[in-house]
N, CA, C and O atoms as CSV, one atom per row, in Angstrom:
chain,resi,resn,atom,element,x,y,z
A,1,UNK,N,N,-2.768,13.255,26.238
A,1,UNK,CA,C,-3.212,11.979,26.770
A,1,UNK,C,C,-4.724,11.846,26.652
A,1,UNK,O,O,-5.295,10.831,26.255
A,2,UNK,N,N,-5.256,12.861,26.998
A,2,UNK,CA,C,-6.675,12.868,26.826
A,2,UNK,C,C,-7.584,12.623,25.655
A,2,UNK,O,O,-8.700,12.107,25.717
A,3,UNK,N,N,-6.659,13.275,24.044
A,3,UNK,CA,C,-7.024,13.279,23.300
A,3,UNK,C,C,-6.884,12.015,22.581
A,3,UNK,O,O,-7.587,11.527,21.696
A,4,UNK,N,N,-5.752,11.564,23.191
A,4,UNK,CA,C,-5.708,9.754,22.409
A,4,UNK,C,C,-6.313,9.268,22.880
A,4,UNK,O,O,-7.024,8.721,22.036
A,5,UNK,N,N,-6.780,8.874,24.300
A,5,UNK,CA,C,-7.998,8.239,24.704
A,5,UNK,C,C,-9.724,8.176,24.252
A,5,UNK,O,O,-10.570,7.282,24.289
A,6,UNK,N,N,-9.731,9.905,23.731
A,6,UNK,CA,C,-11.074,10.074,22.932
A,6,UNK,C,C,-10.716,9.331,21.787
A,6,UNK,O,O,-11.593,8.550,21.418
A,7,UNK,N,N,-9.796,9.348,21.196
A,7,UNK,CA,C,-9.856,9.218,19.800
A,7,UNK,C,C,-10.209,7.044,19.887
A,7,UNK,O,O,-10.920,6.284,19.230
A,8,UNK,N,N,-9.362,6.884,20.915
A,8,UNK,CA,C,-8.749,5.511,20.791
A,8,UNK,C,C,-10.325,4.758,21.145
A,8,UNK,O,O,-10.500,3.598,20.773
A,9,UNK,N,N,-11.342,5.443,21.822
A,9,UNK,CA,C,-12.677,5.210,22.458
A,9,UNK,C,C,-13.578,5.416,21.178
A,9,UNK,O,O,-14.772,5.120,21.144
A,10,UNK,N,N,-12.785,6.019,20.016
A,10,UNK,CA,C,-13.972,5.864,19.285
A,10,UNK,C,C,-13.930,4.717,18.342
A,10,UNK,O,O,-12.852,4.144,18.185
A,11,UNK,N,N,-15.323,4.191,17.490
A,11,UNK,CA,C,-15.415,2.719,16.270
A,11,UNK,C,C,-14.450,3.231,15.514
A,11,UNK,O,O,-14.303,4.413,15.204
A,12,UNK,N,N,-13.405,1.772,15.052
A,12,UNK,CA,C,-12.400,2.340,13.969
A,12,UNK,C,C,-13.008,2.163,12.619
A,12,UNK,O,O,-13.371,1.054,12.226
A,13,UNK,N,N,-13.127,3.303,11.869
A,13,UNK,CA,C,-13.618,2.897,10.273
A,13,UNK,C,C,-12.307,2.953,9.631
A,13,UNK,O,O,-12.118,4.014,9.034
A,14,UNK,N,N,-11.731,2.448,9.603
A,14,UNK,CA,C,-10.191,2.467,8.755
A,14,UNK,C,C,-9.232,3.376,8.418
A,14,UNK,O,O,-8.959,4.046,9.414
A,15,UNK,N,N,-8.665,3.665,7.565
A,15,UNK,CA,C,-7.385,4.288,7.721
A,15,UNK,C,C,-7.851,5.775,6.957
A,15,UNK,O,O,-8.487,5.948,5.917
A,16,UNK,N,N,-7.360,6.596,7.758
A,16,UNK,CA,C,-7.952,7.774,7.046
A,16,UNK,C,C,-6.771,8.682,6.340
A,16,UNK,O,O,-7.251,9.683,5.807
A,17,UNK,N,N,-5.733,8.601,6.245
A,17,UNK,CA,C,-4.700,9.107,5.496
A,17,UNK,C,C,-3.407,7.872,5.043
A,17,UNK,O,O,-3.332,6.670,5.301
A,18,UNK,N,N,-2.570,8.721,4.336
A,18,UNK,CA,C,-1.533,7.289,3.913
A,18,UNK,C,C,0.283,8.201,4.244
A,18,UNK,O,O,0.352,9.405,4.002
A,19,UNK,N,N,0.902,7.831,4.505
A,19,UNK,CA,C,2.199,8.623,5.186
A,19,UNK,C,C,2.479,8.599,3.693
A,19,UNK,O,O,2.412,7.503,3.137
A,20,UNK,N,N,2.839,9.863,2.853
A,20,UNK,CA,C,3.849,9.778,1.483
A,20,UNK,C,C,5.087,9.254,1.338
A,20,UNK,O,O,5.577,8.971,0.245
A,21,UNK,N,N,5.596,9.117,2.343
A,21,UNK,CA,C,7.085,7.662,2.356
A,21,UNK,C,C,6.250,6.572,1.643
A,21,UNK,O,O,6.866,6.043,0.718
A,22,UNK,N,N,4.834,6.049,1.875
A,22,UNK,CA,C,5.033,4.517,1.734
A,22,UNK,C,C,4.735,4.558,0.273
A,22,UNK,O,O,4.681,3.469,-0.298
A,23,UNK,N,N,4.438,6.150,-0.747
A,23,UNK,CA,C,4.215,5.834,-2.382
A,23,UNK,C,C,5.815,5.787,-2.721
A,23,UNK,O,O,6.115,5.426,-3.859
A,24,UNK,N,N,6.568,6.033,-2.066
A,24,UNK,CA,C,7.834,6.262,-3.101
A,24,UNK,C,C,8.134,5.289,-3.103
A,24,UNK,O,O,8.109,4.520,-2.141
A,25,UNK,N,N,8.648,4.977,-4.643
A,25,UNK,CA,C,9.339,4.156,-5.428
A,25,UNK,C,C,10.650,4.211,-5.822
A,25,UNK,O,O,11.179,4.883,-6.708
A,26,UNK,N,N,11.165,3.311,-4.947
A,26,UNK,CA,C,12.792,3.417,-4.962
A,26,UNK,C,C,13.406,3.427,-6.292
A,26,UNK,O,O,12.862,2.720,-7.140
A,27,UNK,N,N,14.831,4.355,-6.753
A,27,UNK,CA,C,15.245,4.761,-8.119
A,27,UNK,C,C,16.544,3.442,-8.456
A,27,UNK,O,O,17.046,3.160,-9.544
A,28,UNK,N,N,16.752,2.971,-7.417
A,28,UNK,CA,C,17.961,1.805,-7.946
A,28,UNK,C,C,17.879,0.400,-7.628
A,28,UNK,O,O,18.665,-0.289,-6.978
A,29,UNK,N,N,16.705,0.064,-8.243
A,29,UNK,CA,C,15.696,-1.190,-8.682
A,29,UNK,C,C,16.076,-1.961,-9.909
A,29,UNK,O,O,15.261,-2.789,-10.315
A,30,UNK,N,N,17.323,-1.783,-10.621
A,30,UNK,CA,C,17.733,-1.808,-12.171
A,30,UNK,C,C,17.294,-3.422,-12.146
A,30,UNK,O,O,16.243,-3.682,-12.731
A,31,UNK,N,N,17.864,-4.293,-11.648
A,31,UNK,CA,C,17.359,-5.700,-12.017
A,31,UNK,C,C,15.894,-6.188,-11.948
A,31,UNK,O,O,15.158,-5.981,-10.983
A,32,UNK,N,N,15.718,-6.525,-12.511
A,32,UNK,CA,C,13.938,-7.415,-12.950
A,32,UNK,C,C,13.485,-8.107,-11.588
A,32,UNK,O,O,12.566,-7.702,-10.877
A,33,UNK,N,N,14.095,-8.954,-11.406
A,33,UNK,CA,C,13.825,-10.119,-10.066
A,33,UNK,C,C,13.866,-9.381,-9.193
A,33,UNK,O,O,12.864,-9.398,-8.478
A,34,UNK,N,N,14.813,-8.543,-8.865
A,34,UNK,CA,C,14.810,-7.787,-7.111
A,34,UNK,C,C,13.768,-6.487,-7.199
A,34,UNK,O,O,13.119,-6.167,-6.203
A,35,UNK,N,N,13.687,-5.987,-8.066
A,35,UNK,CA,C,12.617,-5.070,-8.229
A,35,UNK,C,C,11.112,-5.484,-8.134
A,35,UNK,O,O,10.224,-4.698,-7.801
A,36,UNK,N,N,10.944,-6.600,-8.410
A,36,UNK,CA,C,9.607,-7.376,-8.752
A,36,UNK,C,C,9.079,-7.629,-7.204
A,36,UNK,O,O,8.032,-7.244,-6.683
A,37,UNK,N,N,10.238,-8.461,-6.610
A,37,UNK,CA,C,9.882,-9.094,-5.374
A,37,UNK,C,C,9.720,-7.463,-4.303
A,37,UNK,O,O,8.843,-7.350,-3.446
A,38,UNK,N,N,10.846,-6.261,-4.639
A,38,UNK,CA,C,10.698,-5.273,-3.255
A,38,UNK,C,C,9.327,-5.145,-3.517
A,38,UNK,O,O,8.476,-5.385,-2.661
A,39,UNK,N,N,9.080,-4.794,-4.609
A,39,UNK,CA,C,7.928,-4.071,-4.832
A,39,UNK,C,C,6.753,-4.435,-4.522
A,39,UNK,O,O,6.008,-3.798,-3.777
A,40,UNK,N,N,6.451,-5.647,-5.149
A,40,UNK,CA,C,5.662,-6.995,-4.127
A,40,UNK,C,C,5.366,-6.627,-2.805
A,40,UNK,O,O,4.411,-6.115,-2.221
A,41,UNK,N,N,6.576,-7.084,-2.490
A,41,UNK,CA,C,6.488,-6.860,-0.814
A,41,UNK,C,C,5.892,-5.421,-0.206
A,41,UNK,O,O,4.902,-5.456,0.525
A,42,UNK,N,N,6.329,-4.563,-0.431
A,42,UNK,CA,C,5.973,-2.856,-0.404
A,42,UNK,C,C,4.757,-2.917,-0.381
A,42,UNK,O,O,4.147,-2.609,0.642
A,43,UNK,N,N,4.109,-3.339,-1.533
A,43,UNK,CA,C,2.314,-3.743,-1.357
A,43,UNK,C,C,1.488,-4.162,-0.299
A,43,UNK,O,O,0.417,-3.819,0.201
A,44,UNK,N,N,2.517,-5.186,-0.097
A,44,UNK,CA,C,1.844,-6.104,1.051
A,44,UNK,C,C,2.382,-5.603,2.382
A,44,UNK,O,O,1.813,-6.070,3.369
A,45,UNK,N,N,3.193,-4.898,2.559
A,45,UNK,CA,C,3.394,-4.734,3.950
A,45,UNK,C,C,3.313,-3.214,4.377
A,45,UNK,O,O,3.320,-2.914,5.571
A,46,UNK,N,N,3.220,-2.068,3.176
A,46,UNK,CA,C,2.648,-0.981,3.181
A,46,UNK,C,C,1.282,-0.529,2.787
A,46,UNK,O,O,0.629,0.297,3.425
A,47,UNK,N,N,0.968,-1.009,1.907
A,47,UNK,CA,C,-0.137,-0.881,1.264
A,47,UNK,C,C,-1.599,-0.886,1.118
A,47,UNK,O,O,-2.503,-0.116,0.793
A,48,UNK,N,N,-1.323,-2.813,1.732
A,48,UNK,CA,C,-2.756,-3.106,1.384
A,48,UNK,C,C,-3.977,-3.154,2.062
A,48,UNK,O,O,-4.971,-3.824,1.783
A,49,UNK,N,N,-3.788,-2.331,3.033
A,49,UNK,CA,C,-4.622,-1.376,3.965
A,49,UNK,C,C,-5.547,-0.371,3.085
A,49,UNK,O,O,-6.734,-0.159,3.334
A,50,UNK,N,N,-5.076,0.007,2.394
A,50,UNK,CA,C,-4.969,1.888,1.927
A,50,UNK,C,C,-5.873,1.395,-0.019
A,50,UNK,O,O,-5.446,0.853,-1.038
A,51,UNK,N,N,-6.934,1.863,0.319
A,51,UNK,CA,C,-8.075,1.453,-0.812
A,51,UNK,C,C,-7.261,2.714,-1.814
A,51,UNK,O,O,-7.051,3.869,-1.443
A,52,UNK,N,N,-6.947,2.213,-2.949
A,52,UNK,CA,C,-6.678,3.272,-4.204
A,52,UNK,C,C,-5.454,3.459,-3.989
A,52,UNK,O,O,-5.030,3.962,-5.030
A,53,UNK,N,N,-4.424,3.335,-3.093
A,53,UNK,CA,C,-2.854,3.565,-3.472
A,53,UNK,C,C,-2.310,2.700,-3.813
A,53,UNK,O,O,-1.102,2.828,-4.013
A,54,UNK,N,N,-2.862,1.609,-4.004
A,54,UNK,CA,C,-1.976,0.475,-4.626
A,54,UNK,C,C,-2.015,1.069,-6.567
A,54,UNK,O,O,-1.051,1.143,-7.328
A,55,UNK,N,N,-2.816,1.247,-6.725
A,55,UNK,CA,C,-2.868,1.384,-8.116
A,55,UNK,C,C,-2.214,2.410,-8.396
A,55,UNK,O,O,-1.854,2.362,-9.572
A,56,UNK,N,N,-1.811,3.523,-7.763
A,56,UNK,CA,C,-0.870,4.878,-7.837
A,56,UNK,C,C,0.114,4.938,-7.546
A,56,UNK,O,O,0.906,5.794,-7.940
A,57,UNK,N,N,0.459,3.626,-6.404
A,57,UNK,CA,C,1.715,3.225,-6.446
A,57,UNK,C,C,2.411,2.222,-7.707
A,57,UNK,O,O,3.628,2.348,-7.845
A,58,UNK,N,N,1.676,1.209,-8.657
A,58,UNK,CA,C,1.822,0.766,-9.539
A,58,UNK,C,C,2.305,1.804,-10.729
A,58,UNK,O,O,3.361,1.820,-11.361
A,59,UNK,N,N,1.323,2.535,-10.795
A,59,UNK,CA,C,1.560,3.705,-12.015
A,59,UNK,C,C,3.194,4.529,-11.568
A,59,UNK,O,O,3.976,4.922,-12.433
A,60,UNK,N,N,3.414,4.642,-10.267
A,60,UNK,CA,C,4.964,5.721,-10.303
A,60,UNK,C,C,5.584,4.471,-10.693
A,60,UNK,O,O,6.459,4.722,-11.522
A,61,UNK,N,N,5.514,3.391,-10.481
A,61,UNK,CA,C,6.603,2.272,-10.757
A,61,UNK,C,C,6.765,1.818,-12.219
A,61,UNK,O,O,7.870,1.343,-12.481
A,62,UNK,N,N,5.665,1.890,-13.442
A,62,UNK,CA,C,5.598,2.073,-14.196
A,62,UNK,C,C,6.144,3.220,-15.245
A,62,UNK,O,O,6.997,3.129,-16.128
A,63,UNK,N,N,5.529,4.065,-14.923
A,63,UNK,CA,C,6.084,5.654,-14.982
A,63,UNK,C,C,7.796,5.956,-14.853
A,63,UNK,O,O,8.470,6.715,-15.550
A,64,UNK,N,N,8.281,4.996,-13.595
A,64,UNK,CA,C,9.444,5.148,-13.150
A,64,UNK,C,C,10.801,4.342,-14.176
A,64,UNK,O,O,11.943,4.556,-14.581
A,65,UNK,N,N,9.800,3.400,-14.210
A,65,UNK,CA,C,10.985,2.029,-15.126
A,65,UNK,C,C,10.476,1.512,-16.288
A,65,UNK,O,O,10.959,0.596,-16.954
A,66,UNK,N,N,9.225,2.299,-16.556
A,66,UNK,CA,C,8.810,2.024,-17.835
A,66,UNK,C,C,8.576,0.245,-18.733
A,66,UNK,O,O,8.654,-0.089,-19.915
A,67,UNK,N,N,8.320,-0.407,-17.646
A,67,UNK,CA,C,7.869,-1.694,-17.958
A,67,UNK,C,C,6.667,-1.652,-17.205
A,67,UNK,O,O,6.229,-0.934,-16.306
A,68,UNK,N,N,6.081,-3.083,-18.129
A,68,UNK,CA,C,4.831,-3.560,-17.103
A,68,UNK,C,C,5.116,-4.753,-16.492
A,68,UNK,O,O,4.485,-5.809,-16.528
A,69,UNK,N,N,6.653,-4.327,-15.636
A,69,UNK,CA,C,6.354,-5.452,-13.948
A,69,UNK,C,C,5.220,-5.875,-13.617
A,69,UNK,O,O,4.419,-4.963,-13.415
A,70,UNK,N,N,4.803,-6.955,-13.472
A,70,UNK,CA,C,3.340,-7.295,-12.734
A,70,UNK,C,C,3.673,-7.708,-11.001
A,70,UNK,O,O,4.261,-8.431,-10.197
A,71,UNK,N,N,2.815,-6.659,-11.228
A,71,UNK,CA,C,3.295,-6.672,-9.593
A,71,UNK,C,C,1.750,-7.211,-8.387
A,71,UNK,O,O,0.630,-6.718,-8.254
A,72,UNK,N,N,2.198,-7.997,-7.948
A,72,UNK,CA,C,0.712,-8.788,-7.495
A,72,UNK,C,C,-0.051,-8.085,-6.280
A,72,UNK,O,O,0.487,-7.642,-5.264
A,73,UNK,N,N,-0.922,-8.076,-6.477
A,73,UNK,CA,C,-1.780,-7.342,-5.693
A,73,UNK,C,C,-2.057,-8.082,-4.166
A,73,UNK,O,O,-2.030,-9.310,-4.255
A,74,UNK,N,N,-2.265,-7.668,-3.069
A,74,UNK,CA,C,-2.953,-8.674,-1.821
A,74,UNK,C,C,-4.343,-8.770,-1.713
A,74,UNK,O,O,-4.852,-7.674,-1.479
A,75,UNK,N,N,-5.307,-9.894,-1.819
A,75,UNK,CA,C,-6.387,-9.499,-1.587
A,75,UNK,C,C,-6.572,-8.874,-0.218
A,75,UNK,O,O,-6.170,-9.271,0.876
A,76,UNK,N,N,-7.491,-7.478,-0.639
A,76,UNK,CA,C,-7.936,-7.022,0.523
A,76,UNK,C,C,-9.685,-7.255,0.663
A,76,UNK,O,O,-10.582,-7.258,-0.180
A,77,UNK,N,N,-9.666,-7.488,2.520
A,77,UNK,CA,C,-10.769,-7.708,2.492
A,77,UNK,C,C,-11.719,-6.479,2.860
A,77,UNK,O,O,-11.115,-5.423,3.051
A,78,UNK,N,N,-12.839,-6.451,2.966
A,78,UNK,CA,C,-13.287,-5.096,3.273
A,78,UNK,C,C,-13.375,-4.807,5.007
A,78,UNK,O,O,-13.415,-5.800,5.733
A,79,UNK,N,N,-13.393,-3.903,5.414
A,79,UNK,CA,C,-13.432,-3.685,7.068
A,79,UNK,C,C,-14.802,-4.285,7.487
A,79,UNK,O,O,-14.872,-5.013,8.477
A,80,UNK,N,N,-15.839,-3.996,6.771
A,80,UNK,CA,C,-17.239,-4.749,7.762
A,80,UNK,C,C,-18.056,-5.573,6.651
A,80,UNK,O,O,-19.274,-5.538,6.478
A,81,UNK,N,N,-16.871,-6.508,5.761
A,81,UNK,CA,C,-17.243,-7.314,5.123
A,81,UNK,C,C,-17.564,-8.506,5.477
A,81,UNK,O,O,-16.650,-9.212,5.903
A,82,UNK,N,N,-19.440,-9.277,5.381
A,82,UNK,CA,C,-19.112,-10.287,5.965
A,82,UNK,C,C,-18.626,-11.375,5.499
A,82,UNK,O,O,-18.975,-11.646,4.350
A,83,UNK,N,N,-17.747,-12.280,6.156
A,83,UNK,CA,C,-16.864,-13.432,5.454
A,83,UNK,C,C,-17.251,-14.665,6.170
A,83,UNK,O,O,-16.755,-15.094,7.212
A,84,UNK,N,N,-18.385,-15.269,5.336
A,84,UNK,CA,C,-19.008,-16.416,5.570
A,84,UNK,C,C,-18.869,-17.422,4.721
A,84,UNK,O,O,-19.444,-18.490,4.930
């Protein structure tokens, strides 16, 4: 208890590790359209936090099914970027 409170008391500079569940790339993706959209999504709702795994997650998916799915990126903004 103590130690989440130090931690939770300190400035957040962003995410400092990434759980290896969220690179894997599911193996029974065979159709174009449903593969396009999970994968999509996976980005955006795992991802686009995490500076540099989007692009390593692109490459196993590539690597995996051997097309170039375009798979859309989320803009990310930066943590103490100012947005004026």
């Amino acid at each position: 208890l103590f130690i989440s409170a130090y931690i939770l008391s300190k400035p957040f500079k962003g995410f400092d590790s990434v759980d290896p569940r969220m690179e894997r790339v599911p193996f029974d993706l065979r159709q174009n359209e449903i593969r396009k959209e999970y994968l999509s999504n996976h980005i955006t709702w795992f991802l686009k936090n995490h500076n540099g795994e989007i692009e390593k997650f692109k490459e196993s998916v590539k690597e995996l099914y051997k097309d170039d799915t375009e798979l859309t990126s989320p803009k990310q903004l930066k943590l103490f970027q100012d947005n004026y």
